[in-house]
Structures are given as structure tokens and as C-alpha cells.
FIKEDREN-935684 format. One line per 3 residues: number of its first residue (from 1); their letters; for each residue y, z, x of C-alpha. Coordinates in Angstrom, 1 decimal. Example, Ala and Ser with C-alpha at 12.3 -4.5 7.8 and 13.67 -1.06 7.14 Angstrom:
BEGIN
1> as> -4.5 7.8 12.3; -1.1 7.1 13.7 $
//
This chain:
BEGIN
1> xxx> 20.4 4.3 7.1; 20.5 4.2 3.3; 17.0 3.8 1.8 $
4> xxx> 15.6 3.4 -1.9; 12.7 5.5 -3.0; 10.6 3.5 -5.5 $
7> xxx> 8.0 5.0 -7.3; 6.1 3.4 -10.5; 4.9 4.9 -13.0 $
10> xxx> 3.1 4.7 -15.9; 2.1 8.2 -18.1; 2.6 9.6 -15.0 $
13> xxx> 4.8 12.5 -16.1; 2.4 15.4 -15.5; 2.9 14.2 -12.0 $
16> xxx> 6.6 13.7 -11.6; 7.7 16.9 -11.6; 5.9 18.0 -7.8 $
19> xxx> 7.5 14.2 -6.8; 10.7 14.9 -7.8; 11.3 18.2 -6.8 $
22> xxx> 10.0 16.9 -3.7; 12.6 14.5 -3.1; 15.2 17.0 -4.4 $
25> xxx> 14.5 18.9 -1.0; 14.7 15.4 1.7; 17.0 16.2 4.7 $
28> xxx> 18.1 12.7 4.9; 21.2 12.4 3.5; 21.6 8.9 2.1 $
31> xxx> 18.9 7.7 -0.3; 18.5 6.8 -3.6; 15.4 7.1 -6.0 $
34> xxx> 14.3 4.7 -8.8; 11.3 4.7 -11.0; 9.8 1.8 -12.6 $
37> xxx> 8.1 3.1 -15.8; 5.4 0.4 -16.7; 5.9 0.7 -20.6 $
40> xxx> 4.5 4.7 -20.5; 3.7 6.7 -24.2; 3.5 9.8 -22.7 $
43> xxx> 7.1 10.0 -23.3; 7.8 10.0 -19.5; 11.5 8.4 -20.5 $
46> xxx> 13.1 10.2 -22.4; 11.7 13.5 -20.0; 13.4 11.6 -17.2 $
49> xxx> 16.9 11.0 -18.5; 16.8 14.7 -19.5; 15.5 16.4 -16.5 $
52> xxx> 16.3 14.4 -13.2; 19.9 12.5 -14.4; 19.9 11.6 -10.6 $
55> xxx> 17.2 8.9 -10.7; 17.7 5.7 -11.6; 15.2 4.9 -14.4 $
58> xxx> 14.3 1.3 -14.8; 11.7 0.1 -17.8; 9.4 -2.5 -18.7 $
61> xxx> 8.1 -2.9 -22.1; 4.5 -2.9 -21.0; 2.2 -2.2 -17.6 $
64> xxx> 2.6 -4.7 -15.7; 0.6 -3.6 -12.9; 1.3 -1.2 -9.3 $
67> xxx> 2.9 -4.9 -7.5; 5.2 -6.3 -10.4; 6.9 -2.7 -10.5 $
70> xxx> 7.3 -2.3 -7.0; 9.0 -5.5 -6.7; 11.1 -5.1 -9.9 $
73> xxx> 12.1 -1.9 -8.0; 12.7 -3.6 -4.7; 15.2 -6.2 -6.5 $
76> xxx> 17.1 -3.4 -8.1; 18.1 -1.3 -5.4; 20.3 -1.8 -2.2 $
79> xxx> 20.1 -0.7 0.9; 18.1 -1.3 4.8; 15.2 0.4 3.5 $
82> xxx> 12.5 0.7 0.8; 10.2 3.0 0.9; 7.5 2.9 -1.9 $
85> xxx> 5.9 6.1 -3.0; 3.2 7.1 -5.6; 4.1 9.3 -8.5 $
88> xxx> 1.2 11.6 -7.8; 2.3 12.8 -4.6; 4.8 16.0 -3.1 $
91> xxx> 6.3 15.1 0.4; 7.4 17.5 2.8; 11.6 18.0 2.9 $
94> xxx> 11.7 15.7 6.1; 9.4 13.3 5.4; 12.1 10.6 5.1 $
97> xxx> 13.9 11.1 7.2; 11.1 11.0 9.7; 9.6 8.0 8.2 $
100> xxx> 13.2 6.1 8.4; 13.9 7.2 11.5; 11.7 4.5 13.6 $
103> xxx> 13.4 1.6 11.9; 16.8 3.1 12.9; 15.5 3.9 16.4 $
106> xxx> 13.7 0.7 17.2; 15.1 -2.7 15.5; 11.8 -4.8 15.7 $
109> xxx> 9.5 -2.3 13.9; 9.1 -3.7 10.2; 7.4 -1.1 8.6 $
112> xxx> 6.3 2.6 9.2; 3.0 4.6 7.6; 3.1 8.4 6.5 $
115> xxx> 0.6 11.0 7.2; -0.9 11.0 4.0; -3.1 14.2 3.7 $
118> xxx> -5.0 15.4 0.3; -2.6 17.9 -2.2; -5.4 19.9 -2.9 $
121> xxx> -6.9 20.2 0.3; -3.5 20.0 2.6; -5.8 20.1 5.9 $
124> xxx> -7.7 17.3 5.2; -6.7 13.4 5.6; -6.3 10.9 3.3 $
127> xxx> -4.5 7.9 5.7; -2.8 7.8 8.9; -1.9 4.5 8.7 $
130> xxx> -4.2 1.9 8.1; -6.8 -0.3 9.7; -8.6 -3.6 8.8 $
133> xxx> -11.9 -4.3 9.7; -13.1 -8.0 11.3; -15.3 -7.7 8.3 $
136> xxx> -12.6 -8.3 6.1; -12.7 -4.4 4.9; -9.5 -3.0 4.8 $
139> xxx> -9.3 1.5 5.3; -7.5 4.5 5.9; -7.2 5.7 9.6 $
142> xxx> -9.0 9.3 9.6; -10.2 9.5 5.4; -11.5 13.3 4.7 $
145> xxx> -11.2 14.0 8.6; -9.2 17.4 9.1; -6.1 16.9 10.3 $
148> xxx> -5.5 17.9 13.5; -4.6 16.3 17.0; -6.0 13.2 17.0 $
151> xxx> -3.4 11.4 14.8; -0.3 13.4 15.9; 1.0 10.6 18.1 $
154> xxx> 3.5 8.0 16.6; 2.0 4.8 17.8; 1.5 1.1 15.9 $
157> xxx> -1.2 0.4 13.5; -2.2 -2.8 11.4; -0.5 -1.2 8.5 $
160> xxx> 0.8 1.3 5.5; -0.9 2.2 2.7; 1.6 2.2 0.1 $
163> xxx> 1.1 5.4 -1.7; 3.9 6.7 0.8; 5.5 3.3 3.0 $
166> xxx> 8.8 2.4 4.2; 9.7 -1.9 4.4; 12.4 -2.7 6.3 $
169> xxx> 14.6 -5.0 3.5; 15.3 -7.8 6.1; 11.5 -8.1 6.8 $
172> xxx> 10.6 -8.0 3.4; 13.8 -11.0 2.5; 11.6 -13.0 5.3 $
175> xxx> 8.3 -12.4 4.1; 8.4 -11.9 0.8; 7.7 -9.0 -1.5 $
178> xxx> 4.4 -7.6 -2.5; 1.7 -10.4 -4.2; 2.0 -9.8 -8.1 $
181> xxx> -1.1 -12.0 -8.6; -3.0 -9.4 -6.2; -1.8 -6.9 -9.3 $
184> xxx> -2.9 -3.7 -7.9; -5.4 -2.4 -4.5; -4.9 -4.7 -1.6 $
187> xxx> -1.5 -5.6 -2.1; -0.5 -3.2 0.4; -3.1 -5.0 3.5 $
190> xxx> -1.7 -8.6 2.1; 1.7 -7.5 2.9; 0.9 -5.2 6.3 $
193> xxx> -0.9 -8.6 7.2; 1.8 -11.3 6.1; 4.1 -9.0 8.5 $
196> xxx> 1.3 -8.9 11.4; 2.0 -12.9 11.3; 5.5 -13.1 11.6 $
199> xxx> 5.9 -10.6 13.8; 6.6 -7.3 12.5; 4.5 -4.2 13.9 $
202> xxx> 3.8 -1.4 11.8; 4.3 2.1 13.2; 2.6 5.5 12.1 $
205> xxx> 4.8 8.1 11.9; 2.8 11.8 11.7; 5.9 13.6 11.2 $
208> xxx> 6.6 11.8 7.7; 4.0 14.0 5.6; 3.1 13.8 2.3 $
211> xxx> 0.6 15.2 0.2; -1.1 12.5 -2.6; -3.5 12.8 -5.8 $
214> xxx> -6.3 11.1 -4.8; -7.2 8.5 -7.2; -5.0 10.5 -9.9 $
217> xxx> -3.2 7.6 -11.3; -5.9 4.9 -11.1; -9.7 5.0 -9.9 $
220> xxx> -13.2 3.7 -11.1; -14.2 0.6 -13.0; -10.6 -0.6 -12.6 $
223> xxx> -10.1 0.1 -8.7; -13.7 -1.4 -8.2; -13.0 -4.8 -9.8 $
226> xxx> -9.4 -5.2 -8.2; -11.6 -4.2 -4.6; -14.3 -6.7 -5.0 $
229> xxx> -11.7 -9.4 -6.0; -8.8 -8.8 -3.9; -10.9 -8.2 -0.6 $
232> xxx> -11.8 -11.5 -0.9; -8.3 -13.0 -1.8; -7.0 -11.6 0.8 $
235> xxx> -9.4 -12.9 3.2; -8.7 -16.4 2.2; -4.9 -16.4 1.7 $
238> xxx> -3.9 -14.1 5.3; -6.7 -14.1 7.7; -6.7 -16.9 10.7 $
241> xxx> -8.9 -19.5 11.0; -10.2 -18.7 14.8; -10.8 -14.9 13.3 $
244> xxx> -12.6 -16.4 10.4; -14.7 -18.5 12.0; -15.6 -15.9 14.8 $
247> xxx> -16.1 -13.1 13.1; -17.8 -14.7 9.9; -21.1 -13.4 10.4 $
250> xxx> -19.5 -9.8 9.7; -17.2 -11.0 6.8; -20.4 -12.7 5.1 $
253> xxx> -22.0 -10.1 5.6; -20.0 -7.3 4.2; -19.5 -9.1 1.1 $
256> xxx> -23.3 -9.5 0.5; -23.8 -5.8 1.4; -21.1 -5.1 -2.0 $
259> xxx> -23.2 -7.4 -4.0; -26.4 -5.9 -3.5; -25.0 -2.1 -3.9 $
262> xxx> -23.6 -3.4 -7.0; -27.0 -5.0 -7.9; -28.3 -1.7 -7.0 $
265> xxx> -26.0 0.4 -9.1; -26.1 -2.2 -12.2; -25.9 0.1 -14.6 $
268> xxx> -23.1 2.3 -13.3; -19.2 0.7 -14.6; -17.8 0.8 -11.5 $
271> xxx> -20.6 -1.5 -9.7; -20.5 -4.0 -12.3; -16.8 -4.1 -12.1 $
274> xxx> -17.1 -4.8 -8.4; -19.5 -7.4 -9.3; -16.9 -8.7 -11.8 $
277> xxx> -14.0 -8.7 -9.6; -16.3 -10.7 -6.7; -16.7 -13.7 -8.9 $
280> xxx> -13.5 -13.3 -10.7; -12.2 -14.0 -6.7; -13.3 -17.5 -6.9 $
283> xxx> -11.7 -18.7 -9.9; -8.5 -17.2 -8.2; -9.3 -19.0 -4.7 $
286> xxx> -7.6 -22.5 -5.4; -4.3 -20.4 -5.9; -4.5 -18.2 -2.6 $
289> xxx> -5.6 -21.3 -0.7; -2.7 -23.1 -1.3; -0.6 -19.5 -0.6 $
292> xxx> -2.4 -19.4 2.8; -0.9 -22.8 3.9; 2.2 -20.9 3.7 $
295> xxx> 1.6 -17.5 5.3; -0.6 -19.2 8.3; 2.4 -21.3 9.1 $
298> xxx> 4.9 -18.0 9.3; 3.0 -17.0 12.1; 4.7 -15.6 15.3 $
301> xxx> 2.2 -14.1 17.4; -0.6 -15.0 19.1; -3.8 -14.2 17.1 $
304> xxx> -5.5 -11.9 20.0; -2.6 -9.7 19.3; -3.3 -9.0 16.0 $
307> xxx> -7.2 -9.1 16.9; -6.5 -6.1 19.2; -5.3 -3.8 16.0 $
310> xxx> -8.5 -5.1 14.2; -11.2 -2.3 13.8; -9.0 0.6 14.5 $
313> x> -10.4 3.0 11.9 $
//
């Protein structure tokens, strides 16, 4: 099963080295890897053609964002499988061909999650697959638990986090690629959920390990505003009506527990940017509106179905 490895990046080079090594070690024998560089200075380029002539190095003039790459990526390569990594991360020598494995093995899986664990603390978790809450809050499975037994079972989850994913190509031809208007954070839970609706179960795969940066490539004021927007945005363009409507009091009530930590907080960036990206949401909300008329009618499944992978932290 040929897959493409897609990583963005953008000044990311201090981090590419343990990534590509990494995948200069994969046991599975037929896969390619491009980057998308999002218009780096840090010279990144140039250091790429010189010292991994094996990747395929595709540039934009300026960032664009985590979702535009991705999908630029996506378009360019060929293949049954994408898998979309994060430059800031160092996966174990079988880690794809573990992660590919389930959509070889089993035709109606759609997409399959990693074991993402911390690379400076390798015993501790970072993801193992990931939830959504019927608040409307999506989350890693198992964040800063130790690894151990209690996610060493391959079983199906709402979705990946896309630091370390693989999208079966047919799947994503149906559904469509990752939301460039969600930019960055969250794009990842719009997607997992667009393929909850048609139909499409996400597996978690423990054997597929890698280890990730946290936060090394993006984090704080700019992760906070993209949260407090996109939660929202993706609340109105994916989530059923008969889940809104009975689980509101939760969903209302989340959102007002962000704006009064923000309140709180006023006078830290990061809360004010959440505060920011909150009411940035409803200038945006016309636009996903009209997108969820679209997704809702994909649907394939019966809503308690994707009700019963609600919560599952």
C-alpha cells in the first residue's frame, strides 16, 4: 500500500533532522515523503535539497497556514494513503507500517490514529487517538497519563490528531480535504467528524508510535485564538441537530466557562486571544452555516452511533 508522508513546515529545520532520519529507518517499503515549506527564512530549502535529495520539497511563497499545506501536499502526491505528520516529531522504524496496516487489513476503516507519546518524556502520553466531548470540546485520549496498558488495544475512536494521521485517499476524494478557512487547531476534529458522518470509523493503532514536540512549532496567543474560534466553528458547521439540541446545556455552558477564564486571565495574551478568537467565530458563522447544509446531508449513520464515541476521553 503506497502512502505519502506529508509534513509542513515552516522554520522548522532545527526539527527536521530527528523527522527525517526517522523516516529514513520505516520498515514499510513503499512510501514517499513530501514537505510543504510555508515560505520558511530559516533557510530550511536550500538545507533540504542538500541533505535529504529523497524528499520531495514543495514551496509556497508565504505561510499559509497548517490546512492549506497539508492539502497542497495531499494534491501533489499519489497513492491509497496520506498520512500527515508534524515536523517536530521522531517516529519509531515501524510506525507506518503499523499505522497503514489497518487500512490494508480492513477496507471500511477511513482513518487510523498513532500513539503519540512526549519526545522528551517517551513514557508519558500526548494522544491515543482522540475524543470529542458533548460539550463541544474536542481532546487527546490519555494527555500526560503514562503510557502503559490502558491504551495498548487497537480499537475505534472519534478520531486522529493530525500531528501523526493516516487518511485513506478514497475517503478523503469523498469528503473532502482538510477546512483551509479553519486555518490551523481543529481542523483535524472537523475532518475526523465529516468522516464520522459518512461513515468512515477511525481506528487507534498503539503499535504506530511516535514521539512529538509538544507545542514546538506553534503554541500560545496564536493556538488560543484559533481554539476559541474554531471550537465554535466547528460546532456549527459538523455537529447534528438532535445532539445540539440535547446536549446544549453542556455546549453553552463550556463556552461561557472559556469566556469567564478569559475574563479572569485578561491580562495574560493567550486569554485575550481566546476571547478574540470567540467573537472572531461569529463573524465567520454565516460561512460554516451554509458549509453545514452540506456536511449534515453526507451523513450515513445513524446519530446514536456517533453519540456512543462522544465523551471518550
Amino acid at each position: 500500500m503506497h502512502a505519502a508522508v506529508i509534513i509542513p513546515n515552516w522554520n522548522g529545520r532545527h526539527h527536521l533532522t530527528a523527522c527525517l532520519d526517522a523516516l529514513r529507518r520505516q520498515t514499510h517499503p513503499d512510501f514517499e515523503t513530501i514537505i510543504v515549506d510555508n515560505g520558511s527564512t530559516d533557510g530550511s530549502q536550500a538545507w533540504l535539497r542538500e541533505s535529504y535529495p529523497e524528499v520531495r520539497l514543495v514551496e509556497l511563497p508565504r505561510n499559509r497556514g497548517f490546512s492549506v499545506a497539508v492539502n497542497v501536499g495531499i494534491r501533489q502526491s499519489s497513492g491509497e494513503v496520506a498520512v500527515v505528520l508534524n515536523n517536530d516529531t521522531e517516529a519509531e522504524p515501524q510506525w507506518l507500517a503499523e499505522l497503514c496496516r489497518p487500512l490494508a487489513e480492513r477496507p471500511g476503516v477511513g482513518l487510523c490514529a498513532s500513539k503519540l507519546l512526549l519526545f522528551d518524556r517517551r513514557d508519558v502520553l500526548h494522544s491515543a487517538g482522540d475524543y470529542y466531548g458533548v460539550d463541544g470540546v474536542p481532546g487527546n485520549r490519555g494527555v500526560w497519563q503514562r503510557d502503559g496498558e490502558q491504551y495498548g488495544r487497537e480499537e475505534p475512536v472519534f478520531g486522529a490528531c493530525a500531528g501523526a494521521a493516516a487518511y485513506r485517499r478514497s475517503m478523503l476524494d469523498e469528503i473532502g480535504l482538510f477546512d483551509e478557512d479553519l486555518v490551523a487547531y481543529c481542523e483535524d476534529v472537523d475532518l475526523n467528524w465529516r468522516a464520522q458522518l459518512a461513515g468512515y470509523p477511525c481506528l487507534f493503532v498503539p503499535t504506530a508510535r511516535v514521539y512529538h514536540k509538544l507545542s514546538a512549532t506553534g503554541a500560545g496567543p496564536f493556538a488560543s485564538y484559533y481554539c476559541g474560534r474554531n471550537f465554535i466553528l466547528v460546532l456549527a458547521k459538523d455537529v447534528p441537530t438532535r445532539l445540539l439540541v440535547r446536549h446544549w446545556p453542556a455546549i453553552f455552558g463550556a463556552q461561557l466557562r472559556f469566556t469567564a477564564q478569559s475574563l479572569a486571565h485578561f491580562r495574560e495574551p493567550a486569554a485575550r486571544a481566546r476571547l478574540r478568537g470567540q467573537i472572531a467565530a461569529i463573524k465567520h458563522l454565516p460561512a460554516f452555516l451554509a458549509k453545514r447544509r452540506m456536511v449534515q446531508r453526507s451523513r450515513r449513520v445513524d446519530v446514536a452511533q456517533i453519540e456512543a464515541l462522544l465523551g471518550q476521553a
